[in-house]
Structure formats: C-alpha cells, structure tokens
MIMARDO-511717 format. One record per residue (C-alpha): residue number from 1; residue in one letter; z, y, x. Coordinates in Angstrom, 2 decimals. Layout:
<pts>
+------+-------+---------+---------+---------+
: vonu : setor :       w :       v :       u :
+------+-------+---------+---------+---------+
:  NUM :     A :       Z :       Y :       X :
...
+------+-------+---------+---------+---------+
</pts>
This chain:
<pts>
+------+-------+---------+---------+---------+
: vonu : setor :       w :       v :       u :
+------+-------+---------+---------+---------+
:    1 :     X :   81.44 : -283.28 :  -10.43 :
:    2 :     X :   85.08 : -284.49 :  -10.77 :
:    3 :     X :   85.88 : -285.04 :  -14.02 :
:    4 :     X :   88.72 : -282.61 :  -15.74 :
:    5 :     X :   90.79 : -281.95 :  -18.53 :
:    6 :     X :   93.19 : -279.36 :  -19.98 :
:    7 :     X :   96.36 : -278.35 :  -20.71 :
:    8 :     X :   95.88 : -277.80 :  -23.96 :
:    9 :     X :   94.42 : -281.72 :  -24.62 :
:   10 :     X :   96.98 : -283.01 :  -22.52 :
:   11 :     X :   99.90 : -281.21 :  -25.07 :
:   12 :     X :   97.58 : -283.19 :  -27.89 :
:   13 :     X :   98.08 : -285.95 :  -26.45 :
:   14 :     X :  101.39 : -286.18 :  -26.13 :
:   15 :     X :  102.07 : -284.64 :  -29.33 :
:   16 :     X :  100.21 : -287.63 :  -31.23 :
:   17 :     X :  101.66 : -290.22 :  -28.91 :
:   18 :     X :  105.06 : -288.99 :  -29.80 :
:   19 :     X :  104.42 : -288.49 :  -33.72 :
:   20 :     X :  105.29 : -284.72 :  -33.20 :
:   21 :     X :  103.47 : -282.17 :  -35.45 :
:   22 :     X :  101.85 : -278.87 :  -34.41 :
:   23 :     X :  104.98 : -276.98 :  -34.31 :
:   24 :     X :  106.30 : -278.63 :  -30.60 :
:   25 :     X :  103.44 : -276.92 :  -29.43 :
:   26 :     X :  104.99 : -273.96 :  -27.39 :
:   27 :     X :  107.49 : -276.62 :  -26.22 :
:   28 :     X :  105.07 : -278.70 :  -24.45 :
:   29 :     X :  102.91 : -276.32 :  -23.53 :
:   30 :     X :  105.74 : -274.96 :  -21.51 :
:   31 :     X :  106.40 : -278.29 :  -19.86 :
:   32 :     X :  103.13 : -278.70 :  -19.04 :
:   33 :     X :  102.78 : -275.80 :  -17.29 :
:   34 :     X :  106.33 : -276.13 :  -15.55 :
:   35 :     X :  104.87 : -279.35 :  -14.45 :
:   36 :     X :  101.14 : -277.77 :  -12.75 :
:   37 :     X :  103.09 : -275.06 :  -11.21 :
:   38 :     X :  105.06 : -277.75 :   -9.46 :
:   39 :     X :  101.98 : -279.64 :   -8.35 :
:   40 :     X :  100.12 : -276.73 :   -7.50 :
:   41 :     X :  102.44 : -276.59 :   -4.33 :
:   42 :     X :  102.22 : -280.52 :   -2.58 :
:   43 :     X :   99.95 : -282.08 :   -4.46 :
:   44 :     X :   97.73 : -280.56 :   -6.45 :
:   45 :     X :   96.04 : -277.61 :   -4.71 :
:   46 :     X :   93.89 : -275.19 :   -6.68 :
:   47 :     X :   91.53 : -273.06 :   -4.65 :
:   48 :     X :   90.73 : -269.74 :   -6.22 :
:   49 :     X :   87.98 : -267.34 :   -5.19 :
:   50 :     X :   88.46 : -263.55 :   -5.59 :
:   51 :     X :   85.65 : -261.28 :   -5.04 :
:   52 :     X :   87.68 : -257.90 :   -3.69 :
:   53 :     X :   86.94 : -254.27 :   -2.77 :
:   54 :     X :   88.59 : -252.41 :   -0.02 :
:   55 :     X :   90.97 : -249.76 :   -1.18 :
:   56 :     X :   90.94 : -246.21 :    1.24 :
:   57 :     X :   93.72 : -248.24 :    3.29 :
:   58 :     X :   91.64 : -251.00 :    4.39 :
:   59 :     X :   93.63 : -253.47 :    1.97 :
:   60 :     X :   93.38 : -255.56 :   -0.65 :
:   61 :     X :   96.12 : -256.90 :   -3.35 :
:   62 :     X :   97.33 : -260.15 :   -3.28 :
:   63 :     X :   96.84 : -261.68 :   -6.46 :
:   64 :     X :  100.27 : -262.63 :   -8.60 :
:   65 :     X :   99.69 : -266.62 :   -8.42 :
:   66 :     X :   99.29 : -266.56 :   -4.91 :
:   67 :     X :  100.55 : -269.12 :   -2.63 :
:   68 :     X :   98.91 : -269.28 :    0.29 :
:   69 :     X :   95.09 : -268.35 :    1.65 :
:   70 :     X :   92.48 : -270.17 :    2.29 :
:   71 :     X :   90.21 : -267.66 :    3.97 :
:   72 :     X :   89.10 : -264.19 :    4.14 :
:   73 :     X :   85.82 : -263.21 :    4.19 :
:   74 :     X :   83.15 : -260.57 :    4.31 :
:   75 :     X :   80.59 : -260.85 :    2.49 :
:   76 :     X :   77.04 : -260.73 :    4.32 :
:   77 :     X :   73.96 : -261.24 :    1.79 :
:   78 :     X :   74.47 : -264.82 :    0.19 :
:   79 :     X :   76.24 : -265.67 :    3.31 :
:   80 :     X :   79.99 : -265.30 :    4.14 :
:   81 :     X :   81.53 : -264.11 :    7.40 :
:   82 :     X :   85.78 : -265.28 :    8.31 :
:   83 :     X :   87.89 : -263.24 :    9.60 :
:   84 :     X :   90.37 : -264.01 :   12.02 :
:   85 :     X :   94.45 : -263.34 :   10.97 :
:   86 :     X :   95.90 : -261.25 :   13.23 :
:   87 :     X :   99.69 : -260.55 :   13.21 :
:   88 :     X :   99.86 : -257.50 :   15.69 :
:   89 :     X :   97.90 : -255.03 :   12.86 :
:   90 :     X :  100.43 : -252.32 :   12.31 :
:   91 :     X :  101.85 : -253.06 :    8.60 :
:   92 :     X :  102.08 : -249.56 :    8.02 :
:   93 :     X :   99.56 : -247.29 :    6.95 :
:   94 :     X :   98.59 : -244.45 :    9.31 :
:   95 :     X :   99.52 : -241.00 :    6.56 :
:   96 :     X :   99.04 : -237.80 :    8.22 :
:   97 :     X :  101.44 : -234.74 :    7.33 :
:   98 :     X :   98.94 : -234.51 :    3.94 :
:   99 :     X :   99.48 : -237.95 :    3.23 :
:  100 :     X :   95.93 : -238.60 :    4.10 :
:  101 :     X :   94.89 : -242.19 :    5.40 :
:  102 :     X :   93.76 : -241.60 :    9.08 :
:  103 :     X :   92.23 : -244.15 :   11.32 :
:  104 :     X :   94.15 : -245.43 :   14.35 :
:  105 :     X :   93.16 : -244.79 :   17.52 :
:  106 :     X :   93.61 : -247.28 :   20.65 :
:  107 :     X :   93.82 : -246.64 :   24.55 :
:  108 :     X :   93.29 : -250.44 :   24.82 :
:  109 :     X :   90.99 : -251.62 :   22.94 :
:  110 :     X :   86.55 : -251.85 :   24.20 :
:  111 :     X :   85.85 : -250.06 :   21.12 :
:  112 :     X :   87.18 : -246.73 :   21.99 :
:  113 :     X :   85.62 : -243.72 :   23.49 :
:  114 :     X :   88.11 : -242.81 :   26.08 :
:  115 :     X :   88.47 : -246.26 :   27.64 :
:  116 :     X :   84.36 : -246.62 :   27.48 :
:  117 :     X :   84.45 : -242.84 :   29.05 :
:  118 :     X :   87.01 : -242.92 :   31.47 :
:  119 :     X :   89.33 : -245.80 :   32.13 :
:  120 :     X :   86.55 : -248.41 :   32.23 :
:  121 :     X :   84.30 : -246.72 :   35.07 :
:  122 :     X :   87.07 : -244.85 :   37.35 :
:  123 :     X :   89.36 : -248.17 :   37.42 :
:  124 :     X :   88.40 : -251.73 :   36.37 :
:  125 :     X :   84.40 : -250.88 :   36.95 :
:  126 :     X :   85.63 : -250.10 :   40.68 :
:  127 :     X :   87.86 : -252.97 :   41.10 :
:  128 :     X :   84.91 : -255.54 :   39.72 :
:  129 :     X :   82.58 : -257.57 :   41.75 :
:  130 :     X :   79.17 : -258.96 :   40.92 :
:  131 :     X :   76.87 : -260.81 :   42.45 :
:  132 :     X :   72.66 : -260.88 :   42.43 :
:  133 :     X :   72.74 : -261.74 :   38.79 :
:  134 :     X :   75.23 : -259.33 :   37.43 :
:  135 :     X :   77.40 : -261.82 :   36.16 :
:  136 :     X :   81.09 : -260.65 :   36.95 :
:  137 :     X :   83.08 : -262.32 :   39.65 :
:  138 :     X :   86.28 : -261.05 :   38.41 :
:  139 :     X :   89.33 : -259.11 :   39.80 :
:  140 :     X :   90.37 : -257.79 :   36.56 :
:  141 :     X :   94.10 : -260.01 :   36.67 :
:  142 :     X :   95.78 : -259.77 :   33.87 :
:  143 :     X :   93.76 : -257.84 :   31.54 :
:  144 :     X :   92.70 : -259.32 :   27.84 :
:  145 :     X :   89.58 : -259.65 :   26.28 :
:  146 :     X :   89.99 : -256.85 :   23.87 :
:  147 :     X :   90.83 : -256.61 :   20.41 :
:  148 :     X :   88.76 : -258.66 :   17.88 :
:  149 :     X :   87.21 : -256.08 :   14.61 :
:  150 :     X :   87.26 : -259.30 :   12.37 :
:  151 :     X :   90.71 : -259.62 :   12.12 :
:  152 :     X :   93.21 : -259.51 :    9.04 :
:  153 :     X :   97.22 : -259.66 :    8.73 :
:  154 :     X :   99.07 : -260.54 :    5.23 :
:  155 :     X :  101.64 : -258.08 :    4.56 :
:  156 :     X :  103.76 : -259.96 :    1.50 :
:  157 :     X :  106.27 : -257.02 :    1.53 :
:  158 :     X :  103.41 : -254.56 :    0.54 :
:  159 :     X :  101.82 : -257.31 :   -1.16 :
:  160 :     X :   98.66 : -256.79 :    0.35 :
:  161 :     X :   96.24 : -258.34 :    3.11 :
:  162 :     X :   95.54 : -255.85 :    5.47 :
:  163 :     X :   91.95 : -255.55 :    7.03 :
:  164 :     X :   91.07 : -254.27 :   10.35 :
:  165 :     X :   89.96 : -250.55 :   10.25 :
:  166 :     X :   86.61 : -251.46 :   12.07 :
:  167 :     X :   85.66 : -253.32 :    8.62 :
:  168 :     X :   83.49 : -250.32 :    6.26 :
:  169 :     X :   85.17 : -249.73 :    3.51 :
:  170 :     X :   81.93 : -250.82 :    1.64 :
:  171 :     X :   82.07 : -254.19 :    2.13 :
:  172 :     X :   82.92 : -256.53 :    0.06 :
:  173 :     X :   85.92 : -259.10 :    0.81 :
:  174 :     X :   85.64 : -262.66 :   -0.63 :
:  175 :     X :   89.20 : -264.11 :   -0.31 :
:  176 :     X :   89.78 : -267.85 :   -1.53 :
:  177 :     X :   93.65 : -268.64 :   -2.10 :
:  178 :     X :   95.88 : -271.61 :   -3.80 :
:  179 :     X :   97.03 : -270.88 :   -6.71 :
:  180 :     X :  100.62 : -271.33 :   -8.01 :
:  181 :     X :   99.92 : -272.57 :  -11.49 :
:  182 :     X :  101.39 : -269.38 :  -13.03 :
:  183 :     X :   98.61 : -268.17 :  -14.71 :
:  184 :     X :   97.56 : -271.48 :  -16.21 :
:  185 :     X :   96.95 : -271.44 :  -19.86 :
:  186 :     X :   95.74 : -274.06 :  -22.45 :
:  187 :     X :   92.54 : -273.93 :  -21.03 :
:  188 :     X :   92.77 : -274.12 :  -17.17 :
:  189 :     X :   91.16 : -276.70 :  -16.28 :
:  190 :     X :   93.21 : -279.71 :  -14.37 :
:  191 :     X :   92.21 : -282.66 :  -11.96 :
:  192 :     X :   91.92 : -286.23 :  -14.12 :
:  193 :     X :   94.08 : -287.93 :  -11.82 :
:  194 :     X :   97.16 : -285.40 :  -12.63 :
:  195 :     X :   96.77 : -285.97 :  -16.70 :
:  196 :     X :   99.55 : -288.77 :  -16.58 :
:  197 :     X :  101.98 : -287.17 :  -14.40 :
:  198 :     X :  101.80 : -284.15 :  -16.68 :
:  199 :     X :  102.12 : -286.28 :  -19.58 :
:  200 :     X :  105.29 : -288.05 :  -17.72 :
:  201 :     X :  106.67 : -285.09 :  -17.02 :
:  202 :     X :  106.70 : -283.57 :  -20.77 :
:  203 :     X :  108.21 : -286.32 :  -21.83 :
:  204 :     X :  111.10 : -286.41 :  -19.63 :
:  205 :     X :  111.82 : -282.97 :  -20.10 :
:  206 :     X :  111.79 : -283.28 :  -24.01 :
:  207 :     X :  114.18 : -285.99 :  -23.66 :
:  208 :     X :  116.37 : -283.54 :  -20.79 :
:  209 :     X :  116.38 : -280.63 :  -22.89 :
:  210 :     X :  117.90 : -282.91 :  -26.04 :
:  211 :     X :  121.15 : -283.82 :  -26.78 :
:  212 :     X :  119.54 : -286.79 :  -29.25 :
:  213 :     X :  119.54 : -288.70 :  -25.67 :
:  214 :     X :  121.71 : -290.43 :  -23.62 :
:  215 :     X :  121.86 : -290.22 :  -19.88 :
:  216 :     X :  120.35 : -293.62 :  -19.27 :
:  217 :     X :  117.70 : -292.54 :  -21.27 :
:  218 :     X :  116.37 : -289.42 :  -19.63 :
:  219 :     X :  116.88 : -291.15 :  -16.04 :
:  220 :     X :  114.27 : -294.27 :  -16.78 :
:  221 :     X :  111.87 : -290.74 :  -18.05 :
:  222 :     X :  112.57 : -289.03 :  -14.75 :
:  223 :     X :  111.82 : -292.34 :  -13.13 :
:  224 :     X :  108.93 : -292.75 :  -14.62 :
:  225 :     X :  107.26 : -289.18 :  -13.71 :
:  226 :     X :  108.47 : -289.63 :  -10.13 :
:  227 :     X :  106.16 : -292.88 :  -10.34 :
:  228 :     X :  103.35 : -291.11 :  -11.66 :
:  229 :     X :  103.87 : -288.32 :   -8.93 :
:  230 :     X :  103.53 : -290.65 :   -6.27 :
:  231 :     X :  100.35 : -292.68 :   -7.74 :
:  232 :     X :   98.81 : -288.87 :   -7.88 :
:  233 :     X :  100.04 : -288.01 :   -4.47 :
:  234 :     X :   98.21 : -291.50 :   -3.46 :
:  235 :     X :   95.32 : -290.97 :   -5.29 :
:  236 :     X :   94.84 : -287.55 :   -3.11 :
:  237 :     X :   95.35 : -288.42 :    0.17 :
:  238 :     X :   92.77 : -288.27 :    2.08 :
:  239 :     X :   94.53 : -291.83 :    4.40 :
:  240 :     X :   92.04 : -294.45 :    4.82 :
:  241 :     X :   92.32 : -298.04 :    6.05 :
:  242 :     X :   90.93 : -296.98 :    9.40 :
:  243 :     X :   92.69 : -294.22 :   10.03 :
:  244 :     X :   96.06 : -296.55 :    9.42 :
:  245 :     X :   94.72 : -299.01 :   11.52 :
:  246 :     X :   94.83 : -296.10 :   14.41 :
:  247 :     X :   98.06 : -295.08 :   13.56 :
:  248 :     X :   99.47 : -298.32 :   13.99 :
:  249 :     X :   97.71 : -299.04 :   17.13 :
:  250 :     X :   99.02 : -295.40 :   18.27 :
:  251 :     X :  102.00 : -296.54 :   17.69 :
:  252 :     X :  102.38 : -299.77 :   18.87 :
:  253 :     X :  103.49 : -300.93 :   22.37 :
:  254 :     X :  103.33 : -304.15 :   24.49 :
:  255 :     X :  106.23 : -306.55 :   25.10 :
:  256 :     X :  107.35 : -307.93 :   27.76 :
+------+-------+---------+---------+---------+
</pts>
C-alpha cells in the first residue's frame, strides 16, 4: 500500500514549522485545499468509486467534484461489466403529453420488432447471400452493425450520465471518476509524494496574502512550490529509461 497522509497533518506541520499557534488553522487549511484542488487536475489524480442506482430516466447524477470519468459500469455479481460512451443518445428525455418517461423506439436498430418483423426478411434477408455453411457473403453495402445496448453519453448540461434504455432499471451502475479536490477535508487522505508541494504551496500563499512581505520575498516562495510541483510531477510519471531511450531513437535520423 502507498503510504499517505492528510490534510489536516500537513496544516500541523506547517503550523509548527512556522511557530504559528492553533488559530491559523482555517487559513491553512484553506491553502491546503486550494493547493489539492489544483493537483487534482495534472498531477495528482484521485479516482473515486460511486456505487449508483438508475433513476426512472435511465440516468444517474454526476457527482459535484467531478472532473472527468474513469468508467461506467454495470454491475454483474462480484464482477463489473463497461459500457461503451456513446454521443448520438438523445440528451433529452422522451415525456409523453402526461409527462411520463416513455421508452424510445428505433426503425434502425436489431433490437426492434418491426425491423426483426418486416424490414429484415422482405429487404436485406433477400438481398443476402450465403454459402454451404451459412456464413454471410455479404451485399448489405452500406449498412451498420446496429446499435450497441451498453452504451452511455454524459450530459454536463443536465448534469447527468445518461444510460442506454436497454439497461433494467434494476441494475446497479458502478461509476469511477477523478475527483476535483473540492470535497477534501482534514481528513482526505493524500499521496506522500504531494506532502511538500502542499506544504510549499501554504507557505507561499501566507506570504502572498500578507502585506508583512516584500515582493522579492513571495517570488523565491512561488519559486520554490513550482520546484516542488515539478519533483511531484516527476515522481508520477510513469517515463522510464527505456522508454526515453525509444523516444530518442524515434526521433533521431542519420546524417549524411
């Protein structure tokens, strides 16, 4: 396991490092979190799972730090099935005169009655070909594959994710996100390798939100968190000495 730490021991920290009592508290707590949000988005990616139910719309709500997903999945057993995004759903909901939730219905699509009933046999079946095995031969120019049940669509507007309507209602939708950092509190728990940026970061903002400072001063801070950013921004990438090695021979040409 990776080890972690806290907000709330990281404010500690840089409350006794600074000589600053208890009462700075709520002033470096909000730094601190400024700080996550910040590397939440490049750096610093927290996954979050959610464990969601389908609402009579086939939706479910985007949670309030979201970023960006990760997947979206039902759940089978102990098992998890993706789902494929797909941005042709219709982002409206289909409300009858009652403002009931009805179903939509497709000419197109292999799932429907009429095309299995009628279009299928009387057109494409006749203009197929097959041979001894019954594997098709083809003929059918132009015409897809059909539409895919496992597929979703985010809708950020309605600030849901939309779910096919071939999905039961019943099941249940396990949807893994990154987080923004906005609901971090003083005991989220935080990656080791971010503890000093955090701490940098504090401190240059307690010196930037001061007048006791002079411009000199809270540059050399800001200098200094922008070094710890890029140590953590080292520390997590995933480049290794071989794959540099290929990137340099990718990139590398013969002379004449």
């Amino acid at each position: 396991m990776a080890a972690i730490t806290s907000l709330d021991q990281i404010v500690r920290n840089v409350l006794l490092k600074n000589r600053y009592s208890l009462h700075w508290y709520v002033d470096f707590m909000l730094y601190a979190a400024e700080c996550l949000k910040e590397l939440t988005i490049d750096d610093l990616h927290v996954i979050n799972t959610k464990l969601c139910t389908l609402s009579s719309t086939n939706t479910i709500e985007i949670p309030a730090d979201y970023s960006d997903y990760v997947s979206v999945c039902v759940k089978v057993g102990q098992h998890l099935r993706p789902l494929v995004e797909d941005n042709s759903l219709n982002p409206m909901p289909n409300y009858d005169d009652n403002f009931v939730n009805q179903p939509y219905v497709s000419y197109t699509g292999s799932n429907d009655g009429y095309f299995n009933q009628y279009l299928y046999p009387t057109v494409f079946q006749a203009a197929s070909r097959f041979d001894d095995y019954g594997e098709a031969l083809g003929k059918r120019y132009g015409w897809a594959g059909g539409n895919g049940n496992d597929t979703f669509k985010v809708i950020k507007e309605r600030n849901v994710i939309q779910i096919n309507q071939y999905i039961s209602n019943d099941c249940k939708i396990v949807f893994g996100y990154i987080g923004d950092g906005r609901n971090a509190d003083a005991a989220t728990h935080i990656d080791i390798d971010a503890d000093a940026t955090i701490k940098s970061y504090s401190n240059w903002q307690r010196k930037e939100n001061s007048r006791s400072y002079s411009l000199a001063e809270k540059e050399r801070d800001r200098m200094l968190y922008v070094n710890e950013r890029l140590i953590l921004r080292a520390r997590k990438s995933d480049l290794t000495l071989t794959k540099m090695k290929r990137i340099l021979s990718k990139n590398s040409i013969a002379s004449k």
